[in-house]
C-alpha positions in Angstrom: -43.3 298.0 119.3 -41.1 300.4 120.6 -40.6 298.3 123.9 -39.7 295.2 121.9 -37.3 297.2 119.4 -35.6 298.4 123.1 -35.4 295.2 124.1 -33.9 293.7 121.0 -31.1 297.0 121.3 -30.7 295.7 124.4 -30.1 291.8 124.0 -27.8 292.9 120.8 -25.4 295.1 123.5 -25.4 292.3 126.0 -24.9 289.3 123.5 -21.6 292.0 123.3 -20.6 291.8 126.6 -18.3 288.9 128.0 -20.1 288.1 130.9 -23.1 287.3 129.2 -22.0 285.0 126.0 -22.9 281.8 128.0 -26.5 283.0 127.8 -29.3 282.3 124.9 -31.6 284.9 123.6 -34.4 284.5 125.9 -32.2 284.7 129.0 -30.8 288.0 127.3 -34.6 289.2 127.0 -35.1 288.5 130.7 -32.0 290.2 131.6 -32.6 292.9 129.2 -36.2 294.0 130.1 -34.8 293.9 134.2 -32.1 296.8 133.1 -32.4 300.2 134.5 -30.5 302.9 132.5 -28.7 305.8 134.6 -26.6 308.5 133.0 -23.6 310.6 134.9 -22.0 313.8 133.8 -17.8 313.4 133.6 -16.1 313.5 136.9 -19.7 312.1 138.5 -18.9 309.6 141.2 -21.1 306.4 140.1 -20.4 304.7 143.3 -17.8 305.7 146.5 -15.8 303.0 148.3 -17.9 301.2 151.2 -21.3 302.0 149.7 -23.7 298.9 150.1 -25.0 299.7 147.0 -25.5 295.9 145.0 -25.9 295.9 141.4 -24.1 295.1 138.1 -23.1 297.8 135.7 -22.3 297.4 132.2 -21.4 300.6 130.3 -23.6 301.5 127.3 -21.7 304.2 126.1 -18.7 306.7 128.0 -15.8 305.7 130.2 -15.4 305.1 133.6 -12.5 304.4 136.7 -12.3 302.2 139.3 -10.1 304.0 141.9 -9.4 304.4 145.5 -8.2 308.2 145.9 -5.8 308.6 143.6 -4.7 305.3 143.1 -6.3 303.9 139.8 -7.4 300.4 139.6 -9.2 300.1 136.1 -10.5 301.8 133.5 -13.8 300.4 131.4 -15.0 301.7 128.2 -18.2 300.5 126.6 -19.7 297.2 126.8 -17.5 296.7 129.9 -19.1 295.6 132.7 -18.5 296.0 136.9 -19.4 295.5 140.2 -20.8 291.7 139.6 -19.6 290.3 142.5 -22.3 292.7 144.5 -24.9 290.3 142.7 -23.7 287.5 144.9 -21.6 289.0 147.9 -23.4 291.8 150.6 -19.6 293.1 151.1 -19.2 297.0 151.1 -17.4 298.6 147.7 -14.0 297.9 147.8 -13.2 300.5 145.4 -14.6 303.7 144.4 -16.2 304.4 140.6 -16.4 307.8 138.6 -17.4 308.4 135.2 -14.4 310.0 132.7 -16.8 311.6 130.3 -20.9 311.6 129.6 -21.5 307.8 130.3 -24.6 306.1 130.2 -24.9 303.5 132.1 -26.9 299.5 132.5 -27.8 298.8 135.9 -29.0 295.0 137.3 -30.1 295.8 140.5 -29.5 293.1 143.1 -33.5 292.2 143.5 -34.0 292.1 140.0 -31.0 289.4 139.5 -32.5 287.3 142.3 -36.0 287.8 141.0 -34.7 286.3 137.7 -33.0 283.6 139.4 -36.4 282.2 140.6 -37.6 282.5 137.0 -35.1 280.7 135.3 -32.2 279.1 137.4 -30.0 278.9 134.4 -29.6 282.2 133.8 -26.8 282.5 137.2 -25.0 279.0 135.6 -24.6 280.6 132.4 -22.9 283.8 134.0 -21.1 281.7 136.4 -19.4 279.9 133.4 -18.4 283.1 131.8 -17.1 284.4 135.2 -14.9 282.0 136.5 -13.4 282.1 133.4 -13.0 285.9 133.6 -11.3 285.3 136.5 -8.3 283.4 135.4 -7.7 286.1 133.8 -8.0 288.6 136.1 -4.8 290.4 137.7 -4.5 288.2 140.4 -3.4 291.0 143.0 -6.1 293.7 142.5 -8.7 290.6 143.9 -6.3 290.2 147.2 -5.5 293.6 147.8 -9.8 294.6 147.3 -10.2 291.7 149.6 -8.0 293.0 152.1 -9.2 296.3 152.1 -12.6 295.2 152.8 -11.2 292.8 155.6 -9.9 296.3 157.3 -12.7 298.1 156.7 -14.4 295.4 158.9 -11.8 295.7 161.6 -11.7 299.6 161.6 -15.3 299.2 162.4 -15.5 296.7 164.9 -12.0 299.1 166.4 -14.0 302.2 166.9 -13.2 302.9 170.7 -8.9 302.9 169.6 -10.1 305.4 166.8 -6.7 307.2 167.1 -4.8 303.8 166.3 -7.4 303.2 163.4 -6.7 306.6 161.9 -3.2 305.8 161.5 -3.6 302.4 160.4 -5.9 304.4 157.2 -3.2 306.5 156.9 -0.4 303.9 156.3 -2.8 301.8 154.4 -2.7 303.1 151.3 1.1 303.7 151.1 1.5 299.5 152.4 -0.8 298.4 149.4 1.2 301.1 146.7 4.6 299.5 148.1 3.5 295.8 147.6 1.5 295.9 144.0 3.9 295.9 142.1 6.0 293.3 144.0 2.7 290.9 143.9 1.9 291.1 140.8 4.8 290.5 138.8 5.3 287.1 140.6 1.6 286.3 140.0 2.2 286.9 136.3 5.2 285.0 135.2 3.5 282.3 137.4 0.9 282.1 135.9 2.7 282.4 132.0 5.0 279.9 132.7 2.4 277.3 134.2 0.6 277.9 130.5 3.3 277.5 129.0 4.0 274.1 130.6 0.6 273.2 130.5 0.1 273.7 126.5 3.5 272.4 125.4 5.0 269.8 127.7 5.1 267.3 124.9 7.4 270.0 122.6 9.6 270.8 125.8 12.7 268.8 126.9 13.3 267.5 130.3 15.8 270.2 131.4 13.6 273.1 129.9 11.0 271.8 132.2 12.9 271.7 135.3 14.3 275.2 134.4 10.5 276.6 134.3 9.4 274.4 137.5 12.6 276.0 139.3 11.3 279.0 138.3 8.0 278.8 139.6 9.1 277.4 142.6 11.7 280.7 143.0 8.8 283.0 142.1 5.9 281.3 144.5 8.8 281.1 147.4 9.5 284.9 147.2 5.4 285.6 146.9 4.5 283.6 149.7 7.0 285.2 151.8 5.7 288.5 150.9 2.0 287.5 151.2 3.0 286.0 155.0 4.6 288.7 156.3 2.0 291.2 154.5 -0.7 289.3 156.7 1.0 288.9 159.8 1.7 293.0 159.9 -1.9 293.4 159.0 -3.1 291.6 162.0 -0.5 293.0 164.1 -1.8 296.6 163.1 -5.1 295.5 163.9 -4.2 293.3 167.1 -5.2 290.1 166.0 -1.8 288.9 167.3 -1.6 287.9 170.8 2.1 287.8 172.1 2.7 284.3 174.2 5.9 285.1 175.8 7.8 282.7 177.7 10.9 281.1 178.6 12.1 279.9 174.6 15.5 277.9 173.4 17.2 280.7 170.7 19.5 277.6 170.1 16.8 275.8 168.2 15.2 278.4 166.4 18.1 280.2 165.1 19.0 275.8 163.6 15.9 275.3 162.5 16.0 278.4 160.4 19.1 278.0 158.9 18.1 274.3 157.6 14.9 276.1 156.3 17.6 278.3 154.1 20.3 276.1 153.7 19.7 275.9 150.5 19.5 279.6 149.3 22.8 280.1 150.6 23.6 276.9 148.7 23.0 278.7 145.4 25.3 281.9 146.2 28.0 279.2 147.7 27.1 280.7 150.8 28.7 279.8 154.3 26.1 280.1 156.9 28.0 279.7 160.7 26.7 280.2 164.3 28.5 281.1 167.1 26.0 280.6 170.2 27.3 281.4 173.9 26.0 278.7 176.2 25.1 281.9 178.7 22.9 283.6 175.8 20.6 280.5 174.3 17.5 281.7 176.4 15.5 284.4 175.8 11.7 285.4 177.1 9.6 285.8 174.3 7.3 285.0 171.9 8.2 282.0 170.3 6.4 282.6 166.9 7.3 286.1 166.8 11.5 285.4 167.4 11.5 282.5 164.5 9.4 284.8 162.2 12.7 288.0 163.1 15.1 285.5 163.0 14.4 283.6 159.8 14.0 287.2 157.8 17.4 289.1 159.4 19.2 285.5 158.0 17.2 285.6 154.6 18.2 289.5 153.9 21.9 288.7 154.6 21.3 285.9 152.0 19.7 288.2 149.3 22.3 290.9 149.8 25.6 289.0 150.5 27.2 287.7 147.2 28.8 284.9 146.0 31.0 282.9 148.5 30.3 285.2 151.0 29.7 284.8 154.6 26.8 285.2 157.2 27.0 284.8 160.9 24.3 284.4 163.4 25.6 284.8 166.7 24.1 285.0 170.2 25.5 286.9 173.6 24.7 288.3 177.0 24.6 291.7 176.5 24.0 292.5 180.2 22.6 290.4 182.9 19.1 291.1 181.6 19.1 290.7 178.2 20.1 289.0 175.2 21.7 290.1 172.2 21.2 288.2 168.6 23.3 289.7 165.9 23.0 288.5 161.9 26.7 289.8 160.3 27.1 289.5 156.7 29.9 290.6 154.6 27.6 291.4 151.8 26.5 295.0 150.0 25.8 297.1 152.8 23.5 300.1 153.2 24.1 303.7 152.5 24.3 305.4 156.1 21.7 307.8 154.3 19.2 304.9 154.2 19.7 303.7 157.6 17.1 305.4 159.1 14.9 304.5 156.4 14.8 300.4 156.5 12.2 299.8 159.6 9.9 303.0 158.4 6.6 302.0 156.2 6.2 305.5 155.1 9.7 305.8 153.9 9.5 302.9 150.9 12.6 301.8 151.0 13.7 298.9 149.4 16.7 297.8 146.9 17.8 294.5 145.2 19.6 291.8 146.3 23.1 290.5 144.7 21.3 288.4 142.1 18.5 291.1 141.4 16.0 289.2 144.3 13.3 291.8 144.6 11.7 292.7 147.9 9.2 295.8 149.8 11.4 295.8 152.9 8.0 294.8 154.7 10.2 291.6 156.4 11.8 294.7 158.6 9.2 296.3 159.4 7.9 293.3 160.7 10.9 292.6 162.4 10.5 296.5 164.4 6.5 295.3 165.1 7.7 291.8 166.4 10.5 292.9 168.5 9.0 296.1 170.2 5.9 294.1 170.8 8.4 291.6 173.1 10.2 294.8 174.8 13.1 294.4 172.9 15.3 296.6 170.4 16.5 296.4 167.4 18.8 297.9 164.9 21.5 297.7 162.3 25.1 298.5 161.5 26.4 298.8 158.0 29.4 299.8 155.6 28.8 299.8 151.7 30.6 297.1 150.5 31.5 295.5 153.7 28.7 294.4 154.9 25.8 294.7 157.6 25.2 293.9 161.4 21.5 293.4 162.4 21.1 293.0 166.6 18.3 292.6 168.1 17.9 293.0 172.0 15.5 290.8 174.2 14.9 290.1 177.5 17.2 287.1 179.1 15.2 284.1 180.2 14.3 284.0 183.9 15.6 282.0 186.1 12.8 280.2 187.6 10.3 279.4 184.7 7.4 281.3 184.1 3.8 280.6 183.2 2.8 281.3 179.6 1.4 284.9 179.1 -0.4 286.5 176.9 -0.2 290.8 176.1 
């Protein structure tokens, strides 16, 4: 009697908990009678980040975090419920959990979920139904940035012979991820409100409202893809993933082709966006991906910070008989000469907004540093507040005689 009164406790507290509202009373029983109960003092870690440990936790009674160090995820109270993707995924913790106060604690052990999965298939479909509509709900950014943790804990693994590298990839880590949340998940947000909001009232919305919230979904996923591409690329070039093709490349192409790509960004601000290319500077030897991905984000910052009517110039000359020298000029806002320093340096933070309040984590410039040093060239910046900035960049001059593709 007393086992069937714990079990009833049990399927009452569950029926509770979102994940498991798809599920009828005798799937709660099985699930119920498969619980283990574990109880942690406060400040008791539950689980640490990159444990294996796979089960689901839903929290009787008490409070717990979700952190990594110091920086706080999420915080559950009771009937809440965690780690349910370790049901289904053999990936390592992705975050660490602690317990705030005396918390008592639900745990479906991995082997017990598959053993009631061969007893009654129906039990994972009605959890899946309540989960993937969890997830649309779910702060979109928190999912990517676990993901990528995980995906460099991998690599950190598989690196262990450049452990010095690896230790200050950790180190920088952690201040990368700080310096983009908030930057992902805004976008993700009003993305996401805005396509609701289209969704559930088209019929009440006029044609120009529309196209005013389409414009600004398009504005928001541009400036969010941007930041997710050049996020990934400097991952993988901490990690070298990237392998640097150099060769003899047109600068006369690129430099067009990216300008089309942004024509119509400067188009909004009135923009004039001019070239002036010297027929002895158009060659340069390097990586071909690597100088469009430089190129098209010096000409996108002088867009951001360069106001209305203003001017940007992308010009191209020998700077000695070795190299090549590609300046971006603007007549824009400038930078303090006390932040100067600070623009190509992770651990620095600095970022500012543009002339129409464009948000950005000044990870396009740091990019640009990785990019440029990793084709032997140079790069830095001039700038006057109010007057406007210079961005060069030095790179080796074509050769001559063509060479074969490399790879570093």
């Amino acid at each position: 009697m007393a086992s069937d009164r714990k079990t009833l406790q049990l399927r009452e507290l569950l029926a509770s908990v979102s994940l498991f509202q798809a599920c009828d009373k005798q799937m709660l029983d099985d699930i119920a009678q498969s619980l283990e109960v574990q109880k942690f003092a406060g400040n008791e870690v539950v689980f640490s980040k990159g444990d294996h440990m796979q089960a689901l936790y839903v929290i009787e009674r008490g409070k717990v975090k979700a952190h990594d160090g110091d920086y706080l995820f999420a915080e559950f109270g009771p009937h809440d419920f965690f780690g349910e993707y370790s049901l289904i995924d053999d990936s390592i913790r992705s975050a660490s959990v602690t317990a705030l106060v005396e918390t008592s604690l639900l745990v479906l052990s991995k082997e017990k979920f598959d053993q009631l999965l061969e007893r009654n298939s129906r039990v994972a479909r009605s959890i899946m139904v309540t989960l993937i509509g969890r997830l649309r709900n779910f702060n979109v950014h928190e999912e990517q940035l676990a993901q990528k943790s995980q995906d460099l804990a991998r690599e950190k693994e598989s690196l262990e012979k450049e452990r010095a590298e690896l230790e200050k990839l950790n180190a920088t880590k952690d201040k990368f991820f700080s310096l983009i949340a908030h930057d992902l998940k805004n976008p993700f947000n009003t993305i996401i409100g805005l396509s609701e909001l289209v969704l559930q009232r088209f019929d009440s919305y006029s044609g120009k409202k529309i196209k005013e919230f389409v414009r600004q979904i398009y504005n928001y996923s541009t400036h969010t893809y941007t930041l997710l591409d050049n996020m990934l690329q400097w991952a993988r070039s901490q990690t070298k993933q990237i392998k640097v093709h150099r060769d003899n490349i047109d600068l006369q192409t690129i430099i067009h082709d990216n300008i089309n790509l942004l024509q119509n960004k400067a188009d909004e601000k009135n923009l004039q966006l001019e070239t002036d290319i010297r027929k002895d500077a158009v060659c340069v030897y390097a990586d071909e991906n690597m100088t469009g991905t430089v190129v098209r984000n010096l000409i996108s910052n002088a867009i951001k910070f360069t106001g209305e009517k203003g001017l940007v110039v992308v010009r191209t000359q020998r700077n000695d008989p070795h190299h090549v020298l590609i300046s971006v000029i603007d007549n824009g806002m400038g930078i303090p000469e006390e932040n100067l320093d600070k623009i190509f340096d992770l651990d620095a933070g600095y970022s500012t907004q543009g002339t129409r309040s464009e948000k950005g984590t000044g990870l396009g410039l740091i990019l640009c540093k990785e990019f440029v040093q990793m084709n032997h060239g140079k790069i830095w910046v001039e700038s006057e507040v109010n007057k406007g900035s210079a961005f060069h960049v030095l790179l080796p001059a074509a050769s001559e005689v063509k060479k074969e593709n490399t790879e570093e």
